[in-house]
OpenMM code with the backbone's topology and positions (N, CA, C; nanometers):
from openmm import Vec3, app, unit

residues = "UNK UNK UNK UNK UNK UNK UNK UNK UNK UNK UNK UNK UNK UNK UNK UNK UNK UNK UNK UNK UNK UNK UNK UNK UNK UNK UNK UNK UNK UNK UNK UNK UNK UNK UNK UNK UNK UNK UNK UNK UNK UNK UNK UNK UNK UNK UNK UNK UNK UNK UNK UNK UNK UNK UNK UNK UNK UNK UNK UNK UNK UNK UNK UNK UNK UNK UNK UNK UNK UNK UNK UNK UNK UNK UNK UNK".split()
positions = [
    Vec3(0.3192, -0.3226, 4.4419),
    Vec3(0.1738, -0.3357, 4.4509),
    Vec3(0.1188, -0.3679, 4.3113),
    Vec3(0.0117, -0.4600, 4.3036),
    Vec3(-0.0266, -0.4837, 4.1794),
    Vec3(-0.1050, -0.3882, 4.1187),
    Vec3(-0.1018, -0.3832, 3.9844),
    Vec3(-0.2096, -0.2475, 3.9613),
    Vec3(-0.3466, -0.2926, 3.9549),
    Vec3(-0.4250, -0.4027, 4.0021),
    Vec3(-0.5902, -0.3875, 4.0690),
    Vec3(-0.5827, -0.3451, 4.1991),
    Vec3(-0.4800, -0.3691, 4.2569),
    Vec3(-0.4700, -0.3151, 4.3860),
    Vec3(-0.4683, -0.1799, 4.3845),
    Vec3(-0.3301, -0.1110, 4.3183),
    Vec3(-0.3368, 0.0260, 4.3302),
    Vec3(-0.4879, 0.1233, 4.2604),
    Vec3(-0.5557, 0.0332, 4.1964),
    Vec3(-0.6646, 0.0510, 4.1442),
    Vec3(-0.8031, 0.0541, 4.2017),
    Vec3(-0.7760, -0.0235, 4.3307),
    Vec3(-0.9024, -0.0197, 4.4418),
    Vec3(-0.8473, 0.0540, 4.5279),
    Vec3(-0.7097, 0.1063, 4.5442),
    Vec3(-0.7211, 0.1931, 4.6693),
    Vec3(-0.7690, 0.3274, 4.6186),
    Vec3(-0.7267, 0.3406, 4.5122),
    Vec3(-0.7406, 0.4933, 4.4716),
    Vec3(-0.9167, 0.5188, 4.4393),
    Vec3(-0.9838, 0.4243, 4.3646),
    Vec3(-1.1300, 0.4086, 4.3988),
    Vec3(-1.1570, 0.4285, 4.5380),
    Vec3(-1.1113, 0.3253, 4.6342),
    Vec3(-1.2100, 0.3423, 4.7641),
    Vec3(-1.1965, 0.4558, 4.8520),
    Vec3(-1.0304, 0.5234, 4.8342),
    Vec3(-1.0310, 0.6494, 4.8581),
    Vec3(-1.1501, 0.7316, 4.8162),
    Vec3(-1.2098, 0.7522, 4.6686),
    Vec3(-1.2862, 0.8432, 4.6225),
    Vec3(-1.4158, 0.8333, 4.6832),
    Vec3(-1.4498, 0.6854, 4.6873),
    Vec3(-1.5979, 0.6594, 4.7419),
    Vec3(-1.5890, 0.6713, 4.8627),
    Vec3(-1.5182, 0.6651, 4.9755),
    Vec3(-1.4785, 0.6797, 5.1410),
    Vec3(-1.4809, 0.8294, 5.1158),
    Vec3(-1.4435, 0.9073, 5.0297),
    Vec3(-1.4714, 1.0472, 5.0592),
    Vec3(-1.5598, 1.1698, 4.9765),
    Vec3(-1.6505, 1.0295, 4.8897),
    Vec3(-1.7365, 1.1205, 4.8380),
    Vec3(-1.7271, 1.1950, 4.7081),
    Vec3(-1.6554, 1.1567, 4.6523),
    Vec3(-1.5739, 1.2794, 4.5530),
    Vec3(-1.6181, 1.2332, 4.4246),
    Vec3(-1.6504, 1.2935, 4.3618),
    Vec3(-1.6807, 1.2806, 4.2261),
    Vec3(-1.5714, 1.2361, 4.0755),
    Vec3(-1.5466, 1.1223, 4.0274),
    Vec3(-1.4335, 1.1086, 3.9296),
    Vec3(-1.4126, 1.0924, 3.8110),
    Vec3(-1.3283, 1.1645, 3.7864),
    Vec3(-1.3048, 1.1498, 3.5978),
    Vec3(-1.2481, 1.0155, 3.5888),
    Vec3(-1.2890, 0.9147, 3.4929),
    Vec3(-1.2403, 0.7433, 3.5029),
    Vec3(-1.1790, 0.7448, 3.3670),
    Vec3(-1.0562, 0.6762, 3.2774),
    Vec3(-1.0719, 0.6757, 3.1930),
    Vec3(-1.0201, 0.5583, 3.1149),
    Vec3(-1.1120, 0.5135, 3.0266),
    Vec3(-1.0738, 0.3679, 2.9647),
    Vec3(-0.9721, 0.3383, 2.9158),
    Vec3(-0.9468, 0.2106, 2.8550),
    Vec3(-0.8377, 0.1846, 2.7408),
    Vec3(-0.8881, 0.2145, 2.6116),
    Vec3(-1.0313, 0.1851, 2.6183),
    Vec3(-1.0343, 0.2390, 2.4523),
    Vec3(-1.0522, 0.4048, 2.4324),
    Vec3(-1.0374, 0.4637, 2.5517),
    Vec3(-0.9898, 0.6209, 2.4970),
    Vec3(-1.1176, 0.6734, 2.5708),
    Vec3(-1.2609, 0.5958, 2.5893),
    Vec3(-1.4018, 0.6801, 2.6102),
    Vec3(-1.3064, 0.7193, 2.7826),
    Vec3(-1.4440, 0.8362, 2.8552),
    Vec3(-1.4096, 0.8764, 2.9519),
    Vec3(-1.5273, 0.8569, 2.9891),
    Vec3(-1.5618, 0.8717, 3.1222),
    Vec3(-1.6340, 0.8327, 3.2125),
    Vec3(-1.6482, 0.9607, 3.3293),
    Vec3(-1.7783, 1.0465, 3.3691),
    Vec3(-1.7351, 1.0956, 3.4991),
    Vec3(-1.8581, 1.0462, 3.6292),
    Vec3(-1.8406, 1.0819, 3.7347),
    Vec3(-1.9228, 1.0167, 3.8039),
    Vec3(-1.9181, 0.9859, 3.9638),
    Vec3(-2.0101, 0.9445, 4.0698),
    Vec3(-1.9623, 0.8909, 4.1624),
    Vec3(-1.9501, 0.7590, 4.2142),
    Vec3(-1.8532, 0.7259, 4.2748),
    Vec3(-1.8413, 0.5322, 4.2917),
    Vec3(-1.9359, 0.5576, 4.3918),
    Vec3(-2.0058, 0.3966, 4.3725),
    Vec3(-2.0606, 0.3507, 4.4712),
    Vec3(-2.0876, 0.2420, 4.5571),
    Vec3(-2.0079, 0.1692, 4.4740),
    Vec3(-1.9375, -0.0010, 4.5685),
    Vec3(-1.7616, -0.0393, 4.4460),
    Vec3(-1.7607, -0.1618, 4.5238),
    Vec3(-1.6468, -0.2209, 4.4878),
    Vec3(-1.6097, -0.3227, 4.5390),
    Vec3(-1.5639, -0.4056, 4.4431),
    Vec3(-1.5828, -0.5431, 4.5102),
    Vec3(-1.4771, -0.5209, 4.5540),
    Vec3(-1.4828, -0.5955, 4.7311),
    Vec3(-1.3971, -0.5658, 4.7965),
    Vec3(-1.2912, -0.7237, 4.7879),
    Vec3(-1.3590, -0.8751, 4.7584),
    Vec3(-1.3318, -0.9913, 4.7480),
    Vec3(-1.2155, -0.9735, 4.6812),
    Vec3(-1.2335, -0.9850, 4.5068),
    Vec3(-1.1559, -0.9824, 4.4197),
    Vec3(-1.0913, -0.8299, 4.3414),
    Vec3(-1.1344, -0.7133, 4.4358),
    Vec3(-1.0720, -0.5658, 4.4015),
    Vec3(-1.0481, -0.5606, 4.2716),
    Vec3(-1.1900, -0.6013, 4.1656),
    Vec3(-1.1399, -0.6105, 3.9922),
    Vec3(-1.2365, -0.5123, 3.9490),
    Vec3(-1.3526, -0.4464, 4.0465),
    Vec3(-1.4570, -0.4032, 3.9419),
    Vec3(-1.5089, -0.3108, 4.0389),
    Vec3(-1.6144, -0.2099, 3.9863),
    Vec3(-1.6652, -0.1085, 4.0584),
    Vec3(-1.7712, -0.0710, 4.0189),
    Vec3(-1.8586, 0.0107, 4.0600),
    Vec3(-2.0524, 0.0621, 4.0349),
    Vec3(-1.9823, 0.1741, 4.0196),
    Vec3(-2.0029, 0.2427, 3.9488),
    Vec3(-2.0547, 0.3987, 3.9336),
    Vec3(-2.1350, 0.4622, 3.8576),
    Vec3(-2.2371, 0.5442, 3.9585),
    Vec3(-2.3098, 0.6616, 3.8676),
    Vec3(-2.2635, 0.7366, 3.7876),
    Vec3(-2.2775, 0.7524, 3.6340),
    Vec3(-2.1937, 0.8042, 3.5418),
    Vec3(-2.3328, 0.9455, 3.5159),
    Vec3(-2.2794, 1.0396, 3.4959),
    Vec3(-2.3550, 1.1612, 3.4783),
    Vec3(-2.4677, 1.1627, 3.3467),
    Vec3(-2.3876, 1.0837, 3.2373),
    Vec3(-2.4702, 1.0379, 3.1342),
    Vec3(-2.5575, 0.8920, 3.1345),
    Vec3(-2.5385, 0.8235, 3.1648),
    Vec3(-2.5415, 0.6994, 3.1252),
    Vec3(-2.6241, 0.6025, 3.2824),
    Vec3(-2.5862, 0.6573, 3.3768),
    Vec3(-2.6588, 0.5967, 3.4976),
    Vec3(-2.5354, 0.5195, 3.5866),
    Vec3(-2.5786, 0.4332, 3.6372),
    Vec3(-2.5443, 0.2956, 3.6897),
    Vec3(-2.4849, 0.1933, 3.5902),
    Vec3(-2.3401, 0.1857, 3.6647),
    Vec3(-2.2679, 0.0881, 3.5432),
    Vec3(-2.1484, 0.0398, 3.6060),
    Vec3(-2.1531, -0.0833, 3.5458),
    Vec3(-2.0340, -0.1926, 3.6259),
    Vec3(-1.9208, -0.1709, 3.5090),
    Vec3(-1.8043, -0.1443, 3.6002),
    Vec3(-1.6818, -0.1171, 3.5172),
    Vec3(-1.5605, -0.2226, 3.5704),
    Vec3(-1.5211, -0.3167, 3.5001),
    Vec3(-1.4186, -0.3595, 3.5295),
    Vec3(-1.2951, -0.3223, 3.5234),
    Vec3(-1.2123, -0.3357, 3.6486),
    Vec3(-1.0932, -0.2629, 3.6107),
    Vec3(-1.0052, -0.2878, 3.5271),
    Vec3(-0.9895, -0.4160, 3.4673),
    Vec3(-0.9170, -0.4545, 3.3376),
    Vec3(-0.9567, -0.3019, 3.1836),
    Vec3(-1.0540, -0.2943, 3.2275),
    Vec3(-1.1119, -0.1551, 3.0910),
    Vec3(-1.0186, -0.0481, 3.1535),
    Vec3(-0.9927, 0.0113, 3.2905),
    Vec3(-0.9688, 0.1136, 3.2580),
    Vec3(-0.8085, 0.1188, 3.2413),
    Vec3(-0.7851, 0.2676, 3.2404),
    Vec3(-0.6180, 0.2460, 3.2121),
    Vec3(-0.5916, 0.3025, 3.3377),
    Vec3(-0.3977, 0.2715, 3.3177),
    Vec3(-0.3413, 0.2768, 3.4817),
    Vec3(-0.3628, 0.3901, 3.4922),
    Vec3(-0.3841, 0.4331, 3.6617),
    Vec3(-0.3450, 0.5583, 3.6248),
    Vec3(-0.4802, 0.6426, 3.5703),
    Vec3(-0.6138, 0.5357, 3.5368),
    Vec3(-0.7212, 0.5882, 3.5113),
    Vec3(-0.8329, 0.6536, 3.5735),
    Vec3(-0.8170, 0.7168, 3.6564),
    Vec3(-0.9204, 0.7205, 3.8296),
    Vec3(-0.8677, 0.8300, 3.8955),
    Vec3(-0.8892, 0.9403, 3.8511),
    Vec3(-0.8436, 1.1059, 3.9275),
    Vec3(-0.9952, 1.1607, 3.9152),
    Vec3(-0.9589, 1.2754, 4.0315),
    Vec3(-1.0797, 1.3438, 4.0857),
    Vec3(-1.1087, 1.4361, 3.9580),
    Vec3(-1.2430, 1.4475, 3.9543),
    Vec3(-1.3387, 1.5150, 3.8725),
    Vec3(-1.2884, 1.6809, 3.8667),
    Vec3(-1.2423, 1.7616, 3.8052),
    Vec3(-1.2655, 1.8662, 3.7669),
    Vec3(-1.3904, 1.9221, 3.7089),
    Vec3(-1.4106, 2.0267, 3.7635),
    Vec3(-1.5399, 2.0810, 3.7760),
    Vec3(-1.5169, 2.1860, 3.6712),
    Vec3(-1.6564, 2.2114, 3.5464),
    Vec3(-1.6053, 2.3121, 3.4623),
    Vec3(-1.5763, 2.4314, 3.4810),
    Vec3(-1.4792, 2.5253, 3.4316),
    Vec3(-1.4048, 2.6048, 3.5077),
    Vec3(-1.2846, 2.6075, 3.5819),
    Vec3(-1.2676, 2.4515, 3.5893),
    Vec3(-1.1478, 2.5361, 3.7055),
    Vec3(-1.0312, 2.4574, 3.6500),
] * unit.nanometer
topology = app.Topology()
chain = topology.addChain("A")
for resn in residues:
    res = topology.addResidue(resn, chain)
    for name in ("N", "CA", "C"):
        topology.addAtom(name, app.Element.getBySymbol(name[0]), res)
């Protein structure tokens, strides 16, 4: 599987179930937040509400493999 692929399933998993995610780039920043589209055409890029920052288009070339696990909540 290519990794934009394995990269939109594991996104559309999160947004199909709501879940809130820790994202994290290549240049090291992190990201948390909920998805809220994804291009489904070319499976390269995604919307998410980021807790700081708002609404923001992230291409998946930025993040790293392997970059897109569920949000830990502080505390646990």
């Amino acid at each position: 599987m290519k990794r934009n692929e394995i990269l939109y399933e594991t996104a559309k998993f999160f947004k199909d179930n709501s879940k809130s995610v820790h994202i994290t780039l290549k240049s090291n920043q992190w990201l948390n937040g909920i998805i809220i589209s994804i291009n489904e055409d070319f499976k390269d890029r995604l919307v998410l509400v980021e807790e700081k920052f708002g609404e923001m288009l992230i291409m998946f070339e930025r993040i790293k493999d392997d970059g897109i696990e569920p949000r830990r909540e502080v505390g646990e």
